[in-house]
C-alpha positions in Angstrom: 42.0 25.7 104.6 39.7 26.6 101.8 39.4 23.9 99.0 39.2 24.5 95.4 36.4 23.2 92.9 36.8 19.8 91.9 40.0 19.0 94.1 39.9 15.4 94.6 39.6 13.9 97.8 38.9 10.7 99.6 36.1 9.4 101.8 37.7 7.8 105.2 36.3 4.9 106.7 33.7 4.5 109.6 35.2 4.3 112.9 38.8 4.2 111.4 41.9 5.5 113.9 42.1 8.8 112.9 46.0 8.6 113.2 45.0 5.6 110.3 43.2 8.0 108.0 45.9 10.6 108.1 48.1 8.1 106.5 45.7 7.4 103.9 45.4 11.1 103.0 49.1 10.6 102.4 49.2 7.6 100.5 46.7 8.8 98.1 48.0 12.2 97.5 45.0 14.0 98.6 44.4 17.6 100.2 41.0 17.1 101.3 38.7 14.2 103.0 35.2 13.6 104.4 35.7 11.9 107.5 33.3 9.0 108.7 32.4 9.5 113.2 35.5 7.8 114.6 35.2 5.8 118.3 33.1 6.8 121.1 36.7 7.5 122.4 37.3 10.2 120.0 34.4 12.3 120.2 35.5 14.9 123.4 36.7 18.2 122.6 40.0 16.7 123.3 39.7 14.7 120.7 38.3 17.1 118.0 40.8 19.6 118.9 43.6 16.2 118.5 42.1 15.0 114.8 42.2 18.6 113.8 45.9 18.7 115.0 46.6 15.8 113.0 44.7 16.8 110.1 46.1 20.2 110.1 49.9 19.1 110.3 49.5 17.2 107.2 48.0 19.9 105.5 44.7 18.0 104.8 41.4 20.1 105.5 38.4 17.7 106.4 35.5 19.3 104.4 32.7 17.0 106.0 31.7 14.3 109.4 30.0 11.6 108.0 27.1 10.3 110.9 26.9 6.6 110.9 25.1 4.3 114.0 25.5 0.7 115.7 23.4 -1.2 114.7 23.3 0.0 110.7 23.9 -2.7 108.5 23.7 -2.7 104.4 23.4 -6.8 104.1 20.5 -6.1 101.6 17.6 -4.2 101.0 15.2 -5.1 103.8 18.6 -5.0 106.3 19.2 -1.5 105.0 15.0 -0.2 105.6 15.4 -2.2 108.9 18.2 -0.5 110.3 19.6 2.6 109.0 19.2 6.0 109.4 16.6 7.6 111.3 13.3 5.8 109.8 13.4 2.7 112.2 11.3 3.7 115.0 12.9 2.2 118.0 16.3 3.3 117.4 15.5 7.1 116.0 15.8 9.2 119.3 19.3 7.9 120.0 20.6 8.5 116.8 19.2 12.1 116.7 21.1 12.9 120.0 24.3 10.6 118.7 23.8 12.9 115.6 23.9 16.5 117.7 27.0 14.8 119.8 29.1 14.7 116.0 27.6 17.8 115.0 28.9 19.3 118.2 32.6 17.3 117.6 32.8 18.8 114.3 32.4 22.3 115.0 34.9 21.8 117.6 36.8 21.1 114.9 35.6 23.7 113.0 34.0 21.1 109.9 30.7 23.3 109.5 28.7 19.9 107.2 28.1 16.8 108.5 26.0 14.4 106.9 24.0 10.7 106.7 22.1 8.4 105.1 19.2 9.2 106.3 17.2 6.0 105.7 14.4 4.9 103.0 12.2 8.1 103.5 8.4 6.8 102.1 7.9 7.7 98.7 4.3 8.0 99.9 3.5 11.1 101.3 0.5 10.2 103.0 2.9 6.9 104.9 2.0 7.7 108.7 6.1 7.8 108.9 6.7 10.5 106.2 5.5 13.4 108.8 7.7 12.2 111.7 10.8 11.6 109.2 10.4 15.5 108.0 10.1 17.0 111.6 13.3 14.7 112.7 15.2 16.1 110.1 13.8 19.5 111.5 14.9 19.0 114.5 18.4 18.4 113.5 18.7 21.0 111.3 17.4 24.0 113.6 19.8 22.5 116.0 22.2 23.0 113.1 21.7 26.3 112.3 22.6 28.3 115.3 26.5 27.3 114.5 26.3 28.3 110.9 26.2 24.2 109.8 24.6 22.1 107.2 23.3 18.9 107.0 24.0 16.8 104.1 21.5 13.9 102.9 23.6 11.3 101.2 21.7 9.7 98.1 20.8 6.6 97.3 17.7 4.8 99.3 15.2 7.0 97.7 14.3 8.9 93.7 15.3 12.2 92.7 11.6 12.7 93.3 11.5 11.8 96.7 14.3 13.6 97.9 13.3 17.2 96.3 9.5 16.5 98.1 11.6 16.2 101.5 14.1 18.9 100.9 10.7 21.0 99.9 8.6 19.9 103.2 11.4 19.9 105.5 12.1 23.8 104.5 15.4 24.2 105.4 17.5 26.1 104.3 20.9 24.2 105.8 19.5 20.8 104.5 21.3 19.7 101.6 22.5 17.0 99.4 25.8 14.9 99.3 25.5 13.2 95.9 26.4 9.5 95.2 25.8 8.5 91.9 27.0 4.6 92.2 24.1 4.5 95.5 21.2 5.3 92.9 22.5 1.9 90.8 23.2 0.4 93.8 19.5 0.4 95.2 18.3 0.6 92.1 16.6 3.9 92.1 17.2 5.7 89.4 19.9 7.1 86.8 21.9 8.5 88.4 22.8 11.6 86.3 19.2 12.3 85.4 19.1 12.1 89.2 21.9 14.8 89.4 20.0 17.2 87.0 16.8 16.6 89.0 18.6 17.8 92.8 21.6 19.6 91.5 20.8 23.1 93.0 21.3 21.1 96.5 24.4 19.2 95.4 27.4 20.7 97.5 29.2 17.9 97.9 29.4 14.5 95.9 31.0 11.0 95.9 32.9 10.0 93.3 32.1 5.7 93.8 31.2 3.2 91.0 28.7 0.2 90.7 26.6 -2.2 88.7 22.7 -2.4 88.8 21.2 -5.3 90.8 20.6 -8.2 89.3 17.9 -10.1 91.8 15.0 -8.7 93.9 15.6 -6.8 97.2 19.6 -7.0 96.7 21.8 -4.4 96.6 23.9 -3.7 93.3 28.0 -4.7 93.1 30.0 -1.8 94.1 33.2 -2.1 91.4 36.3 0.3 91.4 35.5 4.1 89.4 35.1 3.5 86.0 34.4 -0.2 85.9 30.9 0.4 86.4 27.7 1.8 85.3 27.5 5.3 86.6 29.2 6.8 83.7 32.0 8.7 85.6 32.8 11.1 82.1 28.9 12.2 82.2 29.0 12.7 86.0 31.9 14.8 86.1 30.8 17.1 82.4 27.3 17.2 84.3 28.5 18.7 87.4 30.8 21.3 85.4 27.6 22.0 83.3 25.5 22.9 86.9 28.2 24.9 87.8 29.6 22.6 90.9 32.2 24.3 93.0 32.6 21.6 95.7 35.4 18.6 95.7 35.1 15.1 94.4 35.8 12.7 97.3 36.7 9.0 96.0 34.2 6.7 97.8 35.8 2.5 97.6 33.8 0.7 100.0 36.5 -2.2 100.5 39.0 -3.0 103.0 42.6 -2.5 102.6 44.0 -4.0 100.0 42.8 -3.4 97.3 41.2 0.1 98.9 43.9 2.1 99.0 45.3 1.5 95.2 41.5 1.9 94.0 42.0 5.4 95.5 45.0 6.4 93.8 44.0 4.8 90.5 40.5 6.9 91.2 42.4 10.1 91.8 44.3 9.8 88.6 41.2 9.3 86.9 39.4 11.9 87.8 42.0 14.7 87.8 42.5 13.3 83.8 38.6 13.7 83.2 38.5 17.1 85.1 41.7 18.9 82.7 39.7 17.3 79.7 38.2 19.6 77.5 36.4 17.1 75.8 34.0 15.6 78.5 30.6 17.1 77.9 27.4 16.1 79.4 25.0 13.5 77.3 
């Protein structure tokens, strides 16, 4: 099911029960999701061609697979360059072939993006990692293309700069962005709409998440429900209109249940108000 421009959807959990996030859908009021990689259980062609059963009878279309690995923690800063994504040495290899194992899930599914952190790419060029990050994301993406799928780089752990250099020397043309505004506070790297403005030619899909700046070295920023924070939700949504965005805006609320679920719908409501507005206009 194709979904309109700025529909609003929600971001489901990590390893959730899918039956679980089906419910959510529901309780939100929501047509469309990105879906986090459920359990090892789930991810057989049994099980893609199950979720997009489930999916499908409650008339939600799941517009992305979200890759995330064991192991990955977000405790801080140094935790995060330690252990996420596919920068950390030891555990890259694994997590490539875990990443073509969801890519193949999702097609089976017929979900043509997935997408990832994919760790703190060097902002030096000439860092003996930045050559070996580029040709892993290579790798994925070639593997990628043959099906007619993207890959989507969730923002956040590096600058607007960074990112366009890699998008530029990994030359892909499936490689794109899923933009998080509240994950450039969060880490601290940058404003997050003169980030948008910077990347938005690769923006196809965005989260719509909250958050205040950090307030001591090497910690991550407060994540706080949409609009309570510093991202500026009214400028996000006007800049996106203004680069002519035609993807959805999926609600992003990194908490457990409560108080994730009424964040949500208080989210949705928020967003559908600022997207009818006439008056929002980029600053």
């Amino acid at each position: 099911m194709a979904v309109r421009p700025f529909a609003v959807g929600i971001m489901l959990g990590v390893h959730q029960d899918p039956r679980g996030s089906v419910e959510k859908c529901k309780k939100v009021g929501v047509n469309n999701a990105q879906l986090g990689v459920p359990p090892d259980e789930w991810l057989t062609l049994e099980g893609a061609r199950e979720v997009k059963r489930m999916f499908d009878e409650a008339g939600v279309t799941i517009t992305t697979v979200f890759c995330g690995f064991e192991g990955e923690r977000y405790d801080d800063i140094p935790t995060v360059r330690r252990t996420v994504g596919y920068v950390p040495e030891e555990t890259r290899e694994e997590r490539v072939r875990k990443t073509l194992q969801i890519a193949e899930w999702a097609y089976a599914m017929g979900v043509k993006r997935i997408a990832a952190h994919f760790g703190f790419i060097p902002e030096d060029p000439t860092d003996i990692r930045y050559p070996v990050c580029v040709e892993t994301m290579r790798r994925i993406c070639d593997y990628l293309l043959p099906k007619g799928m993207t890959f989507g780089l969730e923002t956040g752990q590096e600058t607007a700069d960074t990112l366009l250099r890699f998008l530029r020397d990994v030359g892909r043309k499936n490689l794109n962005i899923n933009f998080d505004p509240a994950n450039m506070i969060l880490y601290g790297t940058g404003d997050p709409i003169d980030a948008l403005k910077k990347v938005g030619k690769f923006v196809v899909s965005v989260h719509c998440k909250d958050g205040k700046w950090p307030t001591q070295p090497d910690q991550l920023g407060e994540e706080v429900p949409l609009g309570e924070g510093d991202v500026g939700i009214d400028r996000f949504i006007a800049t996106l209109k203004r680069l002519g965005y035609k993807g959805p805006l999926t609600i992003e609320r990194e908490v457990p249940d409560p108080p994730q679920t009424d964040d949500m719908i208080k989210a949705k409501a928020l967003l559908e108000s600022l997207v009818k507005s006439t008056k929002v206009k980029a600053r």
